[in-house]
C-alpha positions in Angstrom: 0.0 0.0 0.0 1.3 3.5 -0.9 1.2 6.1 1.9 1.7 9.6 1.4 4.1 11.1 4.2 3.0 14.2 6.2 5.6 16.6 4.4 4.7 15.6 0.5 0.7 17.0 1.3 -0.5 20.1 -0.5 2.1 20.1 -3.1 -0.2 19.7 -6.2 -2.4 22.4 -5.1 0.8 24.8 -4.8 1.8 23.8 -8.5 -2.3 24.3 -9.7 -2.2 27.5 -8.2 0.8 28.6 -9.7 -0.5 27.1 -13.3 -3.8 29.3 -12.6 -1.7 32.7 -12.2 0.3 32.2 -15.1 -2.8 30.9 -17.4 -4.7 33.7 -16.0 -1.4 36.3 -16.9 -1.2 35.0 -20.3 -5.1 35.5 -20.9 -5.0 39.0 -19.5 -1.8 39.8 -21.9 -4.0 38.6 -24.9 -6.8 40.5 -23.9 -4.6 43.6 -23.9 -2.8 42.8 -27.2 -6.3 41.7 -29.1 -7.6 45.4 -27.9 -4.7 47.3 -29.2 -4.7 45.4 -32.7 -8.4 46.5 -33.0 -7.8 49.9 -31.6 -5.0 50.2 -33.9 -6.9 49.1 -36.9 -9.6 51.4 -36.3 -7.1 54.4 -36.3 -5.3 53.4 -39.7 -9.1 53.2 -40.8 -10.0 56.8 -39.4 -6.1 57.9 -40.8 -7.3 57.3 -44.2 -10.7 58.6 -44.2 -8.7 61.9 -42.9 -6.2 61.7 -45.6 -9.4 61.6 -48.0 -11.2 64.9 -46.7 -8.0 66.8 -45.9 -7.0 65.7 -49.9 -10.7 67.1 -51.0 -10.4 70.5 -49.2 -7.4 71.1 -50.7 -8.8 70.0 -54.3 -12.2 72.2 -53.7 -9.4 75.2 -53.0 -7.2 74.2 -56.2 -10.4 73.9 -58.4 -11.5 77.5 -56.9 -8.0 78.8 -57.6 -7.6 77.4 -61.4 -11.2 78.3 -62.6 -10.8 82.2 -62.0 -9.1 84.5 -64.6 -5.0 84.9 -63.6 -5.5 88.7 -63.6 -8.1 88.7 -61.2 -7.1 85.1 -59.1 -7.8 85.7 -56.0 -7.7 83.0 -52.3 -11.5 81.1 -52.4 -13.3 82.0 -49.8 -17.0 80.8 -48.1 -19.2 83.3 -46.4 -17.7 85.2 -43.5 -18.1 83.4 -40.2 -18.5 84.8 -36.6 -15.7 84.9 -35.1 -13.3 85.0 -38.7 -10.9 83.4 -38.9 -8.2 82.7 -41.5 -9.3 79.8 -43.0 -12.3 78.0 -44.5 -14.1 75.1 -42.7 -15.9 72.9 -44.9 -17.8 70.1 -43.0 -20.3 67.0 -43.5 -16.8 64.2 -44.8 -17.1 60.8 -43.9 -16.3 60.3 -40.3 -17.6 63.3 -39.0 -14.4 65.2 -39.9 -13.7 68.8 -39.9 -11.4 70.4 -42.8 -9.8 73.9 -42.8 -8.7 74.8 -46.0 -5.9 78.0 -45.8 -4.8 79.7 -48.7 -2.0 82.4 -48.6 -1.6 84.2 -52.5 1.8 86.1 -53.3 2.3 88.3 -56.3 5.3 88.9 -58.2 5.8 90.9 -61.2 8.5 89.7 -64.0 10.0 91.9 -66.3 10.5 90.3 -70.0 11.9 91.1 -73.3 9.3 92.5 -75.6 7.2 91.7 -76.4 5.9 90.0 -73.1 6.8 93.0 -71.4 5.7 93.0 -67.7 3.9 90.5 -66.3 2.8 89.5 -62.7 2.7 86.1 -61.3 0.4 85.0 -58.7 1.8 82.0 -56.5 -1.2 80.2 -54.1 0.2 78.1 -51.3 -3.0 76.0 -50.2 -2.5 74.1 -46.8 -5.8 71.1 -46.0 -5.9 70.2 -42.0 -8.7 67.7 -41.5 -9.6 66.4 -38.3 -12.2 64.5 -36.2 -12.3 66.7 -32.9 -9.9 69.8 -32.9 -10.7 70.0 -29.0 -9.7 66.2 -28.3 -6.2 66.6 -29.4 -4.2 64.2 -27.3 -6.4 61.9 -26.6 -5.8 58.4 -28.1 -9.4 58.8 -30.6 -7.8 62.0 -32.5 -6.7 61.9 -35.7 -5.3 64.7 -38.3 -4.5 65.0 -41.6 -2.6 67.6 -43.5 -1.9 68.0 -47.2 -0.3 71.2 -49.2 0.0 72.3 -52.2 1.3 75.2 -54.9 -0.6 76.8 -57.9 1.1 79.5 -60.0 -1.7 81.2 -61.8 
């Protein structure tokens, strides 16, 4: 007959304890990881989509720029908002994102041979900021988007 001495009792239980803790570990460690995948694929998802409106602010203000005569080009502009401000917010993209199209024109006037003569150049430097919360910056849900471009008219 087998007998178990006094001192060998209770040593199974240690060893399932100690296997609970670590199973236990390892499933919380998942649990973290399989949250910041998804988090992390949500934000390449909302990255893109701000890409996407930041790019079509900044085509609305190039298709504003190119369409006007060069000798009366001038920075597009919506109607005036209270407070002003220096740019122009369009709103209502995909993903509830905000855009802020700003547009800064330069002139510069060429002398030529004749018989171009004089001529002045207009340069546009459009800047698109998108954005899903302008007042959550920081936080881990905010995402931006920016996108520039040149137009000599």
């Amino acid at each position: 007959m087998n007998r178990i001495h006094k001192t060998e009792r209770g040593f199974a239980s240690i060893a399932a304890i100690f296997l609970l803790v670590v199973m236990a570990a390892l499933g919380g460690f998942m649990l973290t990881f399989s949250n910041t995948q998804q988090l992390t694929s949500a934000q390449d998802l909302k990255g893109s989509q701000a890409y996407w409106a930041a790019r079509a602010g900044l085509e609305w203000g190039m298709g504003n720029v190119i369409r006007q005569a060069s000798k009366t080009a001038a920075c597009p502009t919506l109607p005036p908002t209270d407070p002003p401000t220096d740019h122009t917010t369009l709103t209502g993209f995909d993903g509830d994102f905000t855009v802020a199209v700003t547009c800064k024109m330069q002139e510069y006037t060429e002398s030529y041979p004749a018989p171009i003569g004089i001529k002045v150049i207009k340069i546009f430097s459009l800047t698109s900021v998108a954005n899903n919360d302008p007042a959550t910056a920081g936080n881990v849900g905010f995402i931006e988007r920016s996108v520039s471009a040149s137009i000599e008219k």
